[in-house]
N, C-alpha and C positions, 0 to 999 in steps of 0.2 A: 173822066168820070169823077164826078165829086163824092169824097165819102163822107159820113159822120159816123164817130164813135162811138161806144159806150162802154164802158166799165162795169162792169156786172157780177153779179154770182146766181140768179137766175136761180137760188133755192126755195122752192122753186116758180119756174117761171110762171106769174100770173096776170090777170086781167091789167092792172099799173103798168108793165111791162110791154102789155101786147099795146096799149094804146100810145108811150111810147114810138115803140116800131113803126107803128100805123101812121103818125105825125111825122115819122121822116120820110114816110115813103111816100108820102102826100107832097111830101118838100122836094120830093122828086132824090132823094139822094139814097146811096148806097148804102146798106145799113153794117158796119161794122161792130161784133160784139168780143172785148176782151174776158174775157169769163173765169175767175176761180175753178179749180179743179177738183180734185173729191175734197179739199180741205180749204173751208172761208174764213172772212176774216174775224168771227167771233172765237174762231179757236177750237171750232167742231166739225165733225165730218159733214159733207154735204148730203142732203137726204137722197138723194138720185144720185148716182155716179156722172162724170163727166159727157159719158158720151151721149149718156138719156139726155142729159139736160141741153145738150150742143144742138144734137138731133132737132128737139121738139125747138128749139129758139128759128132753126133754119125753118118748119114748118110754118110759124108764125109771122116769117118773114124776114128774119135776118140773112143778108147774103154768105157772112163768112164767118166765123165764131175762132178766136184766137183761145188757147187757154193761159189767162194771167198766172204768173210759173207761181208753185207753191211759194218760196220765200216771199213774193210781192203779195200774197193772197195772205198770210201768216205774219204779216208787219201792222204795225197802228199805223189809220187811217192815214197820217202822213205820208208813211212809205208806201202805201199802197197806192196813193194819190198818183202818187210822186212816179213811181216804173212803170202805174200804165198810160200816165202822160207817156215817158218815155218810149213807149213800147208802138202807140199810137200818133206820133206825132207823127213817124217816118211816112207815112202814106193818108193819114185821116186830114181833112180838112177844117173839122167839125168836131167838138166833145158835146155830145149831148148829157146831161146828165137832170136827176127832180129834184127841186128845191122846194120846202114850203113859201119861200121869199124869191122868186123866180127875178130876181132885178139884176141883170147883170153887171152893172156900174154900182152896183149895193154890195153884191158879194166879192168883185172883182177890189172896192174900195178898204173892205176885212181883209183879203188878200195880203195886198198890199199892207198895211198897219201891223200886220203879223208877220212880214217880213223886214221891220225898220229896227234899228238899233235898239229906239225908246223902248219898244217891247219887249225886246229882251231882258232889258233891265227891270223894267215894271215886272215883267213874270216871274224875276229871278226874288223880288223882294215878298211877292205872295207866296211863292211856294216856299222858301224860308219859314214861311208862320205855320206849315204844315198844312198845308192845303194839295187836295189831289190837282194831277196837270190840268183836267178840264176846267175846275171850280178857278185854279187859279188864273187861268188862261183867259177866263169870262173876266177876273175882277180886274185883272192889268188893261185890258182892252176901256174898260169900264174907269179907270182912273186916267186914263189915253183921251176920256171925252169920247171914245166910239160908241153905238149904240152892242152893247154885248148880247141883247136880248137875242140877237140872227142864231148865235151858237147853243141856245136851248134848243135849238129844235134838230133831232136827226139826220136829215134830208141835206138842209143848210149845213151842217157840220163840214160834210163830204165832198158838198161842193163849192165851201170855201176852199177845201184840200186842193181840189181840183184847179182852180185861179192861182192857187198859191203855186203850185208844179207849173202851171202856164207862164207865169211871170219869171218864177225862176232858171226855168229851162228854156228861155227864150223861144216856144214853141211856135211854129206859126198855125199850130190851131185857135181857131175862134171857139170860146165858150158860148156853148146856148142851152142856159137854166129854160127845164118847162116846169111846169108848177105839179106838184107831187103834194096832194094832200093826204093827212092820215102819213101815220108813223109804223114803222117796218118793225116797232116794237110792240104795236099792238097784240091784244090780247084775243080780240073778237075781230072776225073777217066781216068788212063792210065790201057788201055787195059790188060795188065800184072800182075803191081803190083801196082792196083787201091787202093786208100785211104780211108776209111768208112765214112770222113769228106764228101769226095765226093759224094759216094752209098746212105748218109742221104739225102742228098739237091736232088738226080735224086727221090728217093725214097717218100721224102714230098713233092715235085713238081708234084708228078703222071707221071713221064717221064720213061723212058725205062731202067730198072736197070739190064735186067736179064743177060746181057754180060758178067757183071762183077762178077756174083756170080756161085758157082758150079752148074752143074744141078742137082747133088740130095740134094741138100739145096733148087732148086726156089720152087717144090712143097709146102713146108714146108714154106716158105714165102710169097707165092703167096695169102693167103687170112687173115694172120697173122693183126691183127689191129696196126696201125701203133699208134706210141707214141710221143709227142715232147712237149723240151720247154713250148714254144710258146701257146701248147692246156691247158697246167694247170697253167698258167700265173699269173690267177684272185685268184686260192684259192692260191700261192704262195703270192699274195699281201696280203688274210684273212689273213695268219698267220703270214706275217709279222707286219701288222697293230693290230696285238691284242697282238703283247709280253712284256712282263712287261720288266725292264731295268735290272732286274735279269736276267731272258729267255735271250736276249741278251749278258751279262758280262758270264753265261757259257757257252755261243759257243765254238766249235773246230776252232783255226788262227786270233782268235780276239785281240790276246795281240798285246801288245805298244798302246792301246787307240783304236784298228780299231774297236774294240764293239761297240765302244762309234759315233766313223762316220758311223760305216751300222744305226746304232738305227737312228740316227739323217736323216740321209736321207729314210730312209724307213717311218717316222712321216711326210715330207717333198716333197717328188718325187709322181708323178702319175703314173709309170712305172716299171715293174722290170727295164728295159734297164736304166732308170731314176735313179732311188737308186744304181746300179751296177758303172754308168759311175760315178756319183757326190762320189762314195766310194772309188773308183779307184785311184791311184798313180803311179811314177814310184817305188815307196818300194815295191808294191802288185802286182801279178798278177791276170790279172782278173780271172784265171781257181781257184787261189785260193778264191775267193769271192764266185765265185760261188759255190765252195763244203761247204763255212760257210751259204751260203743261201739256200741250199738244207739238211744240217744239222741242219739248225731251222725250216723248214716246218717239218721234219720227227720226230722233239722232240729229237736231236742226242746233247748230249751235251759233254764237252769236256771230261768229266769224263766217258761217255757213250763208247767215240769212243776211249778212251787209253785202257779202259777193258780188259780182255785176253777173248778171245770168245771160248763159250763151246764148241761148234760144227761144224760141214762142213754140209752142209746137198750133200745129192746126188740127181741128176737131172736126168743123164740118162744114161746108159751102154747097149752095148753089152754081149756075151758069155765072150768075155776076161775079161769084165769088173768086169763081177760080179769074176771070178776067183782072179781077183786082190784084189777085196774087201776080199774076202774070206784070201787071205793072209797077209791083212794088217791088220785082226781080229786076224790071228793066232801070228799075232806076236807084239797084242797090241798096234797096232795105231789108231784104231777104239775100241770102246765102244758100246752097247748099251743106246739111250739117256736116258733111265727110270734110270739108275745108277747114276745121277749124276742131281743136281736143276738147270734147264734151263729154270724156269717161266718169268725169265725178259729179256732175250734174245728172245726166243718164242715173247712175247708181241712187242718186239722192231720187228720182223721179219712180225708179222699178221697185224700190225701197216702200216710198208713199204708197204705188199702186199696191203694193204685198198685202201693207199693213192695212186699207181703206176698209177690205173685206171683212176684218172683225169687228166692223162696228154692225155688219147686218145681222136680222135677227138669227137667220142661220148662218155662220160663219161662212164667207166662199175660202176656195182654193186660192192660195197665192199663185203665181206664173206667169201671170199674163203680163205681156212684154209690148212694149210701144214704140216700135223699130220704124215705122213709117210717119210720112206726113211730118218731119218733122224739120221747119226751116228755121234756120239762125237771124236772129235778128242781130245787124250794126250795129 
């Protein structure tokens, strides 16, 4: 059985997505999706909980839905590239992922250049003149003779990451860019290939989302408790107001002293938005603040989130699904979790699950525990 992969967060899953799916199953292959958990990679709660979103992905046609473990889901794009190559390499065949530049020898070529010595040094002399990583990341590639313009675009960003993890992990997955037009940071949902940025804001507003999403997803969402931001605000200011100046200095993206500016404005600010804007610079981006302030409410410190993480846990499959499972056991990429000590990953996982709940507009109960379904990955 040939599989192809995808890396996802499925916040949530829409029309882009299902058409996707649709193209691999047309390719005849098994549809593999790694998925963020209630926490992605902008640093905020997922608007649906994991299992709504796993659920509705299998209706739409995914066979097996892995969850990409929170530290990989809570890293820049690099590292998040980077562990679910890892994660999929063991049994996918295939990374499918959208690019606005769908060229594989185009993006596989950036790949490459961003991992050659010259770059290093070129990057190191732009970020020297105080340039944030992206801006300077574009201008090195761009005194390299590359064309930098591939990494304006969103799409392209992630699945240069994705080339870049394939080369350097000597994976024998084959990349296959399809073309993803329209940017996931849009503002207004276009009919086709509507944005999740957008599906969140019709979605927390109570306005009319169901155009944009599959039909056999809206059942599945249609009475799902919605999550944001915004709802878990106040215990994000608890925990930030009670960290000692150690809890702060191991954060995950705090070096060059930015430990030292969130502490200082979080003692300071009456607001998240207030601590966020007053930490803010052109060196940082704010997507990256926000993944260092949603890694200190969750207790994720920098040592926590480099870890090599014992596990995938599984959300939810089909017939094929389980068949796939079955052959990624026979041939040693799956484990049993009782084989191997997963006490302080477990604790980091029940930990997320507790806290996910205060971001809904009614707080739920913490308790719920996720003892099953859960295989170690090699």
């Amino acid at each position: 059985m040939v599989a192809a992969g995808i890396i996802c967060e499925y916040n949530p899953l829409h029309l882009g997505h299902q058409k996707q799916i649709d193209y691999l199953k047309q390719e005849n292959l098994a549809v593999v999706c790694l998925m963020s958990g209630n926490f992605v990679q902008r640093g905020h709660p997922a608007i649906f909980d994991k299992m709504t979103r796993a659920e509705a992905a299998v209706r739409c046609g995914a066979d097996l839905v892995l969850e990409l473990p929170v530290t990989a889901a809570l890293s820049s794009a690099e590292g998040f590239a980077a562990k679910g190559v890892q994660i999929l390499s063991s049994f996918c065949d295939v990374l499918c992922f959208g690019a606005e530049d769908a060229d594989t020898d185009h993006l596989a070529g950036i790949a490459k250049a961003l991992l050659s010595e010259e770059f290093k040094s070129a990057l190191r002399l732009q970020l020297d003149q105080g340039l944030s990583f992206p801006a300077a990341r574009q201008a090195a590639l761009t005194a390299m003779g590359m064309d930098s313009n591939i990494l304006e675009k969103p799409n392209n960003i992630l699945a240069v990451e994705y080339c870049k993890a394939i080369l350097q992990q000597g994976s024998k997955m084959q990349p296959l860019p399809i073309t993803r037009n329209g940017s996931y940071h849009d503002l207004q949902a276009d009919p086709k290939e509507p944005s999740a940025t957008a599906l969140r804001a019709l979605i927390q507003q109570g306005l009319d989302w169901h155009n944009y999403i599959p039909t056999p997803a809206i059942p599945r969402f249609q009475d799902a408790a919605v999550h944001s931001l915004a709802f878990g605000e106040n215990a994000i200011l608890a925990r930030l107001r009670t960290m000692t100046d150690g809890d702060f200095e191991a954060l995950p993206y705090g070096s060059e002293g930015l430990w030292r500016k969130l502490m200082h404005a979080a003692r300071t600010e009456a607001s998240l938005d207030g601590i966020l804007s007053a930490t803010k610079s052109k060196r940082y981006t704010r997507t990256r603040l926000d993944r260092m302030v949603m890694c200190g409410f969750l207790g994720i410190t920098r040592e926590i989130l480099e870890a090599p993480v014992p596990y995938t846990r599984v959300l939810a499959f089909n017939d094929t699904g389980r068949e796939l499972l079955k052959q990624a056991r026979k041939c040693g990429a799956f484990i049993n979790a009782g084989e191997i000590r997963t006490e302080d990953y477990q604790q980091l996982e029940d930990r997320c699950g507790d806290l996910y709940g205060l971001f809904a507009e009614i707080p739920e109960a913490p308790g719920r525990t996720e003892k099953e379904r859960v295989y170690c990955h090699r």
